[in-house]
N, C-alpha and C positions, 0 to 999 in steps of 0.2 A: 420391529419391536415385539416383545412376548407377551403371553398374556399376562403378564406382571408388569409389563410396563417399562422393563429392562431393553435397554438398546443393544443389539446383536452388530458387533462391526464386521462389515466384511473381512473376509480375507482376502489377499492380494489375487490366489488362484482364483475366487471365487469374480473377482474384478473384473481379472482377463478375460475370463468365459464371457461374461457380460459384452466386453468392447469387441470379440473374437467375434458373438452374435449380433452384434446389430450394426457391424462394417458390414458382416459376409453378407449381410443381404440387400448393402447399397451396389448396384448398377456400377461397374468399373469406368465407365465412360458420363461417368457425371462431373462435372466440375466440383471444385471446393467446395462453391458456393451453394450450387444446386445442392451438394451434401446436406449442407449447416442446415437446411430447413428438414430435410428428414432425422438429423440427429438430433436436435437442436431442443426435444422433452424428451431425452430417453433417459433422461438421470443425472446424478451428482458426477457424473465420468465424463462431460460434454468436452471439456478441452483435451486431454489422452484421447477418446474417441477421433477428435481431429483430426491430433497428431499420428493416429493410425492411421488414420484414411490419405493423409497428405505423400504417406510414404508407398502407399497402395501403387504396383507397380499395374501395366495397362491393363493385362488378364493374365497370363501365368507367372509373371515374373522374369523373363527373357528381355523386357522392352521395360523403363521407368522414364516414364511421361516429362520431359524439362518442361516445353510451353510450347505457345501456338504463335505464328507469324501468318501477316494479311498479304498475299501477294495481291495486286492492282489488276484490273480488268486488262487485256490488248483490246485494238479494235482492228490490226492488221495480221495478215497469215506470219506467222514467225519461221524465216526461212533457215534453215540449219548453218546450213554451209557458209552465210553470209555474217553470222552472228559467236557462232563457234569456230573462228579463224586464230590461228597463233599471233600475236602481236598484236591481238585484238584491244584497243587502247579504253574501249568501253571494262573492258573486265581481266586485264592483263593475264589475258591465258598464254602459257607458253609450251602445253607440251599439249596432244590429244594422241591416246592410244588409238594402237591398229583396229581394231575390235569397235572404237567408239566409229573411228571413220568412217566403215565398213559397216557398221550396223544402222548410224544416224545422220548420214553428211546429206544422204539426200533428203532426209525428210522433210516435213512441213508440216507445221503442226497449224490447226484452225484458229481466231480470235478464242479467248476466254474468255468467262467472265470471274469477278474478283472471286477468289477463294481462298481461303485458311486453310496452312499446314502447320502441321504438330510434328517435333522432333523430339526426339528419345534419345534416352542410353541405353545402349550395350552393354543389358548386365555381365556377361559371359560369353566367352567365345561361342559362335554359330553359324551354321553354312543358313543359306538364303530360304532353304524350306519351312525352317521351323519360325523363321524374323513373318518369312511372309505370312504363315497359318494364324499368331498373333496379330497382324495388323487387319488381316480380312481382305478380301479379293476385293470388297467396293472402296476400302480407305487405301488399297497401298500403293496403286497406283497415281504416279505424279507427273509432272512434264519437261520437258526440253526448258520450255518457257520459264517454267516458274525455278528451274534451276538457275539461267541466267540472268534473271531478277536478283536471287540471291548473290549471288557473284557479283554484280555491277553494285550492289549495296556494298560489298565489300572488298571491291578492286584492289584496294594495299593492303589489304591484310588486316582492316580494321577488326577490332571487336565484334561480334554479329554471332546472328545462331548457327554458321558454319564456324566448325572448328576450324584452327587454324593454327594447330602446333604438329601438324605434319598427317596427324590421324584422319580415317577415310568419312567423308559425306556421303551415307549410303540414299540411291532412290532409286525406284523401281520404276522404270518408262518403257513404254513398248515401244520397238524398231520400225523401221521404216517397210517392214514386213508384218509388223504386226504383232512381234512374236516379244515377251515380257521379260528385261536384261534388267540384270545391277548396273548402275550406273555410280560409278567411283568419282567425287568430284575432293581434289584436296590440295592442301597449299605447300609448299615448298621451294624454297631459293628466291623467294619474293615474287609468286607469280602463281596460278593457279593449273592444274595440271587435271584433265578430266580422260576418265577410260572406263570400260565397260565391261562385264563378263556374264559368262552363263548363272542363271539361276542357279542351274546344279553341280557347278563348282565345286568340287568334294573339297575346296583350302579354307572358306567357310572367314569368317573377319574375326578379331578379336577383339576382346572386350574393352567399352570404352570407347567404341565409334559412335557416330550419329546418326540415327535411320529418321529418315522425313518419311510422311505420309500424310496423305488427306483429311483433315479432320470430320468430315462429313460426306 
């Protein structure tokens, strides 16, 4: 209002600025909800404010957040070789590449305890350097384990947070050496097919797959 009393409307540029300033300075890794209370007196713009932040990709735009899934505590060693078998009727796997064999048949991975994974899209094609720099050394790493949770959740091809119209389920799990591999898990011909490759694969995935990782 002026000193007359006269009402000044925004301009629409003058709005953006507005919503532009007080997203950028919410925390990419907050929830919707956790949002709504810091935006929640910043002005007559509180729903578009929202609607921006809903769309707010993880941190550079390379990854856009879908949602989070509980995987269940083990309380036994999760043995590779016994669990990831072809004709396995718990999770109808039917193919596993050389690379997965080779890098995870012997592994064993410890009991867990329950933890949440968040899955994204692939905004744009990207080799595994720049998926992983967004996700962070302590969120991106995942497990054998919590892969075949996934998979036995959706043994026929249900519905579920793994895709399942042929595109790759990307996760990052370390080998039975230690050493930190893409791990490819994806559906085809009615049955699930899992393989692995180098981090620095210069072929890199294309946009539209689904990267898991740790939400905490």
């Amino acid at each position: 209002m002026t000193a007359h009393g006269t009402v000044r409307r925004m301009t629409d540029g003058q709005k953006s600025d507005i919503i532009a300033t007080i997203t950028g300075v919410i925390p990419s890794d907050l929830s919707f909800d956790e949002a709504q209370t810091i935006i929640g007196a910043k002005g007559p713009f509180v729903a578009e404010i929202r609607e921006v932040f809903k769309r707010r990709r993880i941190q550079s735009g390379l990854l856009e957040l879908i949602g989070t899934i509980v995987i269940p505590a083990t309380s036994m060693p999760f043995v590779v070789r016994e669990k990831f078998v072809v004709g396995n009727a718990q999770a109808k796997i039917s193919w596993l590449g050389e690379n997965f064999t080779t890098w995870f048949l012997e592994k064993i991975e410890e009991p867990v305890v329950e933890t949440t994974l968040r899955y994204a899209k692939l905004i744009t094609s990207s080799v595994d350097g720049p998926i992983l720099t967004e996700l962070g050394d302590e969120k991106a790493e995942t497990t054998l384990t919590q892969i075949f949770a996934l998979i036995e959740r959706q043994a026929k091809g249900e519905e579920g947070v793994l895709l399942t119209n042929g595109w790759a389920n990307i996760f990052y799990i370390r080998d039975v050496n230690g050493e930190l591999r893409a791990v490819r898990v994806g559906w085809g011909g009615g049955d699930w097919g899992v393989d692995a490759g180098s981090v620095e694969d210069p072929d890199g995935w294309g946009g539209g797959r689904r990267v898991f990782s740790r939400n905490s």
